[in-house]
C-alpha positions, 0 to 999 in steps of 0.5 A: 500500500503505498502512503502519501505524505500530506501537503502540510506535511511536506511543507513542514519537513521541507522547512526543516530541511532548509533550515538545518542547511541554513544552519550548517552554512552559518556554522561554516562562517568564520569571522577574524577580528583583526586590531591594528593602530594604523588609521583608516586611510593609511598605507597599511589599512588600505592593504588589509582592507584589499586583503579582507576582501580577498579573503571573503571572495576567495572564499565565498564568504566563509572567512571575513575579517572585521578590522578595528583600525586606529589604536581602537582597540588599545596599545599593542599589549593591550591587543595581545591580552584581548587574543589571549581572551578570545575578544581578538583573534589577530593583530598588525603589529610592530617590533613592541608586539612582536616584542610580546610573542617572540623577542628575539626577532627584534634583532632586525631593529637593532639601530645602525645595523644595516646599511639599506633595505637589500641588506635587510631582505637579504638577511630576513630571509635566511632567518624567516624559518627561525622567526616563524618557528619562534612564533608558532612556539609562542601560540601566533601563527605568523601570516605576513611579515611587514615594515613600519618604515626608517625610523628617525628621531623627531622633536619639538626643539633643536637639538645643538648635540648629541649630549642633549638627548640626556637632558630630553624627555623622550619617549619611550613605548611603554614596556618596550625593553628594546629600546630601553636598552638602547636608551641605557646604552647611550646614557639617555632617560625617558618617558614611558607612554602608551602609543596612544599616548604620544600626541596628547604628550607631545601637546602638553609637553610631557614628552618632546622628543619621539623615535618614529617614521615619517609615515607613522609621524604623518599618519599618527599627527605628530608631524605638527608638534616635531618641527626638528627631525634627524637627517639619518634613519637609525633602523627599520622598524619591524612589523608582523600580522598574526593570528592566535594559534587556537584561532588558526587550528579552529578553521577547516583545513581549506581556509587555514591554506587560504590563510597562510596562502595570502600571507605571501603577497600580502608580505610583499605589498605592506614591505614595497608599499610602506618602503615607497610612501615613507619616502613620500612622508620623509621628502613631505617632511624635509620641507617643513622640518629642521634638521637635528644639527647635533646629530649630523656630527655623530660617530656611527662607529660609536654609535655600532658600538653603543648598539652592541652593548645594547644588544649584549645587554638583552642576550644576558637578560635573554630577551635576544638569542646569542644563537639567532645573533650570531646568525644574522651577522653571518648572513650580513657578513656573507651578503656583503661579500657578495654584493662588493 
């Protein structure tokens, strides 16, 4: 005997069945909440805002990133702890960040190292398998590597010499032992501020002078408080896009490939991107700045010098590695044997 399902019927399971598909689907869709102090507008949000696009195409919608631009969600520190609270999943971060999950990468900040930016590509890329390994230890999975720029010094006053900056109140990121270590290896006091922090500093003269690039100098608006600018950069600063690890492993294996897979170009854009608009900055900034006299007469083998105590002084302290160190000085060493 064959049975008929009544129309209501049918009406009812095929609801059913759309609704269990609707709610598998919805299940699938995975949002990256994704913090960065860059502003909206600049050159790197403008390349994150490419890169969350890509990433929803290619993907059909099943992986977005919703951005919190501009330092909205906090300081770098600040950041990182809402990953570890599950209230982020990823970040843009600077050499400080970076600090925060993997210190001895910061070897690539050391002032006065390198000597242009091949050297710099050169040398990275004989340690990127360390830098990568060094993150995923610490629960990061490492997307893409970036540049914040040359960094140079900025202030409010002239600066006659070299021996002025003791008598300065610069600021220094707050947590930042990078940097204190360099401060400390040249005699130099500070003034520990949250980034976000910096401008009102500088308006009320709590702080007077800043160690930054011309973009972020721009883009940050303390171009306006520092007339005075040093005419050498001292380093390029580093910069990382990560996502936490428990983020990483909860998406299906064809979205982690989709993931990691954007990293490389997206590496490439944010490095040749900051490396030509930091230029732009500093040829915006040259005409309506000074340049720092004292600084135009200071010894770069004392200052080498000045920066391998620094150094030294965090390989005790374990915060570098002697190992990767020493690495990176072989691969500067044999790069510049070939390019001479």
């Amino acid at each position: 005997m064959k049975l008929s399902c009544p129309p209501v019927l049918k009406a009812f399971f095929a609801t059913l069945c759309l609704c269990a598909s609707g709610a598998i689907y919805a299940a699938d869709v995975y949002v990256l909440k994704f913090a960065t102090l860059a502003p909206q507008g600049s050159t790197w949000m403008k390349a994150f805002d490419a890169w969350g696009r890509e990433l929803a195409t290619k993907s059909q919608g099943r992986l977005t990133v919703k951005f919190y631009p501009g330092g909205i969600s906090g300081d770098e520190p600040d950041m990182l702890r809402k990953i570890r609270f599950g209230q982020l999943q990823g970040a843009a971060l600077s050499g400080h960040g970076i600090g925060e999950i993997f210190p001895p990468a910061r070897i690539l900040e050391t002032p006065f190292l390198f000597r242009d930016h091949g050297e710099i590509d050169a040398v990275r890329a004989r340690i990127q398998p360390v830098i990568d390994t060094g993150f995923r230890n610490n629960q990061y999975e490492l997307i893409a590597w970036m540049e914040v720029g040359n960094i140079h010094f900025f202030s409010s006053k002239p600066l006659a010499s070299l021996d002025e900056f003791s008598r300065r109140r610069i600021w220094q990121w707050q947590g930042d032992r990078f940097i204190d270590a360099f401060f400390n290896a040249n005699g130099w006091s500070s003034v520990a501020l949250p980034i976000t922090e910096v401008y009102t500093g500088l308006s009320t003269g709590l702080v007077d002078t800043v160690v930054s690039t011309p973009l972020a100098s721009i883009a940050l608006q303390w171009a306006g408080k520092t007339p005075y600018m040093s005419t050498q950069p001292m380093a390029t600063g580093i910069g990382a896009v990560v996502v936490s690890t428990k983020y990483f492993a909860s998406l299906p294996p064809d979205l982690q490939a989709l993931l990691k897979s954007t990293g490389g170009p997206l590496s490439e854009k944010l490095i040749a991107d900051t490396r030509r608009d930091d230029m732009k900055a500093l040829a915006v900034l040259e005409k309506g700045t000074q340049p720092m006299q004292g600084l135009q007469k200071v010894s770069m083998g004392e200052q080498v010098r000045l920066s391998r105590k620094a150094v030294d002084a965090l390989e005790a302290k374990s915060y570098l590695h002697a190992e990767l160190n020493q690495k990176v000085d072989a691969a500067l060493a044999g790069y510049r044997s070939r390019v001479r």
